[in-house]
N, C-alpha and C positions, 0 to 999 in steps of 0.2 A: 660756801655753806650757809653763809649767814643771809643772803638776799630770799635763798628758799625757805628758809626758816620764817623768812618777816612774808612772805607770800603765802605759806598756810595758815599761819597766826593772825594775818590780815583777814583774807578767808574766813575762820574762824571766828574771829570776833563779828563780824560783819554779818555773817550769817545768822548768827545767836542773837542780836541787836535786832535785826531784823523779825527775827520770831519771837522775840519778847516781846516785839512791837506791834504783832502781828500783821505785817506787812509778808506777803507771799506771793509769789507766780513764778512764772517757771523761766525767767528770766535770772530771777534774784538765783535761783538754783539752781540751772545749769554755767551762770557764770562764775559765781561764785564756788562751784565745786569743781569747774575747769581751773580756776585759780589755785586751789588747793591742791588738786593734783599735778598743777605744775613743777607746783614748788615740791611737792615728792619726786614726781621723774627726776628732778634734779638733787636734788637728797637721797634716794635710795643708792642710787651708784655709789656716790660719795664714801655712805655710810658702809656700805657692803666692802669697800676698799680698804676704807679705815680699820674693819674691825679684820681685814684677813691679812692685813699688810705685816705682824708681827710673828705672824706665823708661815712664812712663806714656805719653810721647810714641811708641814704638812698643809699643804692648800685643798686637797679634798677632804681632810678632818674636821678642818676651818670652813669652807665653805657648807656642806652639809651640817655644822654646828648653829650656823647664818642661818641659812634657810627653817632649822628647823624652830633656830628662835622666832623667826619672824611669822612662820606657820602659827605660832602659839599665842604672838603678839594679835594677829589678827584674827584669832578664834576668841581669846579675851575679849580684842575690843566688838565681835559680833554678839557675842554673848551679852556685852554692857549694851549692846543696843538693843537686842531685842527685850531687854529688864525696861526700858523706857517707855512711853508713852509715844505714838507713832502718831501724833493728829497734826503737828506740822514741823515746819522746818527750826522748832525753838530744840528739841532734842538732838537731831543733827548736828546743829551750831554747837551746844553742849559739849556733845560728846569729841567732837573734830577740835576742839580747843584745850579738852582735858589733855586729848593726845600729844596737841602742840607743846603743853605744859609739861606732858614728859621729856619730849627733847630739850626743853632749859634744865631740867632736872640732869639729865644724863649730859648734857654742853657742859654742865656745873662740876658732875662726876669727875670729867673726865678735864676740866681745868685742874681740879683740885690733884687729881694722881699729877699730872704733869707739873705743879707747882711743887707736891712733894721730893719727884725726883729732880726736878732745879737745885732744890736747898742740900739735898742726900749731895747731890755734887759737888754741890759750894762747898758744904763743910768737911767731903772729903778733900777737896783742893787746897782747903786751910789748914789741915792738920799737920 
């Protein structure tokens, strides 16, 4: 998980450095947005797995719950795009790095539940 994660957030920074720099052509952006969607191909599965692996007893409730989060995810983040300024590739980089910054948000989420039920276990093993 974590090599796709450093390959959109690489993407992302690189992109937005770049258009703060103003530096542009269509080089800088179609490599660097093949990079980023690499590193999705390889993260969406991932993640699609992760979030239906707990419910395997209903996997069409679960699945159609996925997709329609992600429907929603990606109407949000069209919507946060077209609120931007479209004259180069400095709002792209932006916005593809906010995104990457949610998945350390939600990597963070989801250590943090897994460390609570760590300790939930310890302290019930010690009682």
């Amino acid at each position: 998980m974590w090599p796709a994660v450093f390959c959109r957030i690489s993407a992302a920074i690189i992109m937005w450095l770049l258009g703060w720099f103003g530096f542009m052509n269509v080089w800088s952006l179609l490599i660097l947005a093949g990079l980023f969607f690499f590193g999705a191909a390889m993260l969406f599965p991932l993640a699609t797995t992760g979030a239906m692996e707990p419910f395997s007893y209903l996997a069409g409730a679960a699945g159609a719950l996925v997709g329609g989060l992600q429907n929603v995810g990606s109407g949000v983040a069209a919507w946060l795009s077209a609120h931007l300024p479209q004259t180069g590739q400095f709002s792209l980089g932006m916005l593809m790095f906010v995104l990457c910054l949610s998945l350390f948000y939600y990597a963070g989420y989801l250590w943090h539940i897994k460390w609570i039920k760590i300790n939930t276990y310890l302290i019930n093993i010690f009682r």
